[in-house]
One Martini backbone bead per residue (centre of mass of N, CA, C, O) as a GRO file, in nm:
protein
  127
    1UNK     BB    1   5.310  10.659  10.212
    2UNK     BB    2   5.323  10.832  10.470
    3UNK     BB    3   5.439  11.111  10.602
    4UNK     BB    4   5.612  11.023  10.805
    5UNK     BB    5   5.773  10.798  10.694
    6UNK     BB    6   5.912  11.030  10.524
    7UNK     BB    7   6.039  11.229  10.713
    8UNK     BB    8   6.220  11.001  10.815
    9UNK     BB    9   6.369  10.905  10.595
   10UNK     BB   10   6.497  11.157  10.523
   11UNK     BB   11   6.657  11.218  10.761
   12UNK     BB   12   6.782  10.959  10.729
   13UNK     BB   13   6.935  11.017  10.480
   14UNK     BB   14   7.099  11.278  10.606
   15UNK     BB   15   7.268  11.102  10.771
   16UNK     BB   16   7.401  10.910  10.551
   17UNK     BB   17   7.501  11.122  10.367
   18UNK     BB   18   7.723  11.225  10.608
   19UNK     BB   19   7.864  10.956  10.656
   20UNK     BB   20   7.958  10.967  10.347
   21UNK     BB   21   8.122  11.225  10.354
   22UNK     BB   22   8.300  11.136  10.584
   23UNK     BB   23   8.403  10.879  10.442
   24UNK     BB   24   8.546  11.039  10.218
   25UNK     BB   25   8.716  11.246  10.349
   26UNK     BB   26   8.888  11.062  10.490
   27UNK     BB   27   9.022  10.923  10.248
   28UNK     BB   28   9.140  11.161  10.098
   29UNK     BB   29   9.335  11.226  10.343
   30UNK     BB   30   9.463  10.972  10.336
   31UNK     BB   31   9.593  11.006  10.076
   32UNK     BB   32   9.765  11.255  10.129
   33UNK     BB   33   9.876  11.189  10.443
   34UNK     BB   34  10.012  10.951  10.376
   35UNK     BB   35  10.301  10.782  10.305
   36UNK     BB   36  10.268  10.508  10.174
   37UNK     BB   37  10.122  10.341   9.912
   38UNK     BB   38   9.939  10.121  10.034
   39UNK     BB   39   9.781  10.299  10.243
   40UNK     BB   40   9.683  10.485   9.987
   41UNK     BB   41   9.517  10.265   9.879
   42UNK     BB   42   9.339  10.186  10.142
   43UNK     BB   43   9.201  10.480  10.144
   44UNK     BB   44   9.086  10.423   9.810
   45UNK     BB   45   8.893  10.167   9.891
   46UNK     BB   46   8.783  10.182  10.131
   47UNK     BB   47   8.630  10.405  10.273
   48UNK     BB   48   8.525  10.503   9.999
   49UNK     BB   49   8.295  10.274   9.929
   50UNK     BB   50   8.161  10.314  10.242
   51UNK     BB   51   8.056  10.639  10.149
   52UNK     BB   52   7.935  10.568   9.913
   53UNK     BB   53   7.722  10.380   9.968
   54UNK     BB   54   7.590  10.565  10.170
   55UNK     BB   55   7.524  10.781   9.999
   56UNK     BB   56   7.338  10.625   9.801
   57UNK     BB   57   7.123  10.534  10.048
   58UNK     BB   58   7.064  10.834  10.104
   59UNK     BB   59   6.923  10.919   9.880
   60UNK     BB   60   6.712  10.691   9.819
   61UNK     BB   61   6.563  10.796  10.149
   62UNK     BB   62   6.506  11.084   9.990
   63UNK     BB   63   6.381  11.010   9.751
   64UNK     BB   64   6.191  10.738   9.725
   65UNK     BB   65   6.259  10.587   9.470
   66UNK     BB   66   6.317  10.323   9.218
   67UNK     BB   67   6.494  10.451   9.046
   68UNK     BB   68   6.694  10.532   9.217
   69UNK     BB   69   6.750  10.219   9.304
   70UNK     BB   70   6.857  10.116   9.053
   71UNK     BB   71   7.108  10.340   8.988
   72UNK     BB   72   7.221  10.289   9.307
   73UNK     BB   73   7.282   9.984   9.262
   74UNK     BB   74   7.449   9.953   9.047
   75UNK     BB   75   7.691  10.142   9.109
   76UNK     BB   76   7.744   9.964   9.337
   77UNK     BB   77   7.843   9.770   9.186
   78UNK     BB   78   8.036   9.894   8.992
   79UNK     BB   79   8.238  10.004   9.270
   80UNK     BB   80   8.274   9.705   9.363
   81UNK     BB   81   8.431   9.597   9.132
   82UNK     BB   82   8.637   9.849   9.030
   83UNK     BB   83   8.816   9.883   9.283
   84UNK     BB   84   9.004   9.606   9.348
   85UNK     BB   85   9.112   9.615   9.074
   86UNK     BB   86   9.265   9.921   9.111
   87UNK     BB   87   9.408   9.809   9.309
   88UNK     BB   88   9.549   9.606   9.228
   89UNK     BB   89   9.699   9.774   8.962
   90UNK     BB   90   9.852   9.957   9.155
   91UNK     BB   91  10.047   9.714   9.336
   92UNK     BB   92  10.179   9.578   9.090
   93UNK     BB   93  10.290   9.813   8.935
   94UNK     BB   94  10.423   9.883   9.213
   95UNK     BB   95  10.607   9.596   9.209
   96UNK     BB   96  10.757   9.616   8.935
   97UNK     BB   97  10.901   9.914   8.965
   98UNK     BB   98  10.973   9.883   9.334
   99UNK     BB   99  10.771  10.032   9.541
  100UNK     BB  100  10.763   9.723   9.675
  101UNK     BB  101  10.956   9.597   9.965
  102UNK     BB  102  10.866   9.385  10.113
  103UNK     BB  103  10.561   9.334  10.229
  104UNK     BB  104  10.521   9.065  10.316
  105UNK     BB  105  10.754   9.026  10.539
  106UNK     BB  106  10.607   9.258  10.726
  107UNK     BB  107  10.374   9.039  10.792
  108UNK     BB  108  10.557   8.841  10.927
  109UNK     BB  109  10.675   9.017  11.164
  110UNK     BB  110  10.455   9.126  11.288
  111UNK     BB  111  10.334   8.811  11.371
  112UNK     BB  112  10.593   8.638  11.426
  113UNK     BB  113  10.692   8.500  11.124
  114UNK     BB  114  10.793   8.314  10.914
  115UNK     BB  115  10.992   8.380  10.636
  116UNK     BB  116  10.956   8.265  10.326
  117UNK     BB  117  11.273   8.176  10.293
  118UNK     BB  118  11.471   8.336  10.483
  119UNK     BB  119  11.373   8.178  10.701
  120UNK     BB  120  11.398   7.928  10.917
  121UNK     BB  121  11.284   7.679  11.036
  122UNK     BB  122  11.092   7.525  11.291
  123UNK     BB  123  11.208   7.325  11.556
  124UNK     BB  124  11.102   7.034  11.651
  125UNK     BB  125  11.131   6.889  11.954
  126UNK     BB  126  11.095   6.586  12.130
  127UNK     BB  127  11.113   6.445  12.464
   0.00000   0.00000   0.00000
């Protein structure tokens, strides 16, 4: 590979280093000043999944060597599998627990449907 296009990547990887350190910290900050447990939830599963990847990319860009990619290639598998799975458990436990009441029902309110159980279905009557 040339001199430049060393120097390009280079560059280019310190953008997305930064890139991915900024939705880590945004995500950090989302779990701590979110309100409700969902929030934080969402907080530190999605920005946070897509800053590692950055970083890890941004990385890559930097050293430029095979290992490197072999390493943050795993990694991102491996963050990519246990994210959903930690958030998923997380949720669980707290719905077994008690501290999220009817969550289900705020998206379908949201949404303007009928919540199954609770509302009457809509009759539709043709004329």
């Amino acid at each position: 590979m040339s001199e430049t296009w060393s120097t390009v990547l280079t560059y280019l990887g310190v953008a997305i280093l930064t890139l991915g350190s900024a939705m880590t910290l945004i995500a950090a900050i989302g779990v701590v000043k979110l309100p409700t447990l969902l929030q934080r939830q969402h907080a530190a599963t999605k920005p946070q999944l897509t800053g590692f990847i950055l970083t890890c990319l941004g990385l890559v860009a930097i050293r430029q060597t095979w290992s490197w990619l072999t390493v943050v290639m795993l990694a991102i598998v491996l963050q990519t599998i246990t994210a959903p799975i930690g958030a998923h458990l997380i949720g669980r436990t707290a719905k077994q627990r008690g501290e999220i009441k009817d969550a289900g029902e705020t998206v379908y309110r949201h949404l303007h449907l009928p919540v199954p159980g609770k509302d009457a279905p809509a009759v539709i009557r043709d004329s």
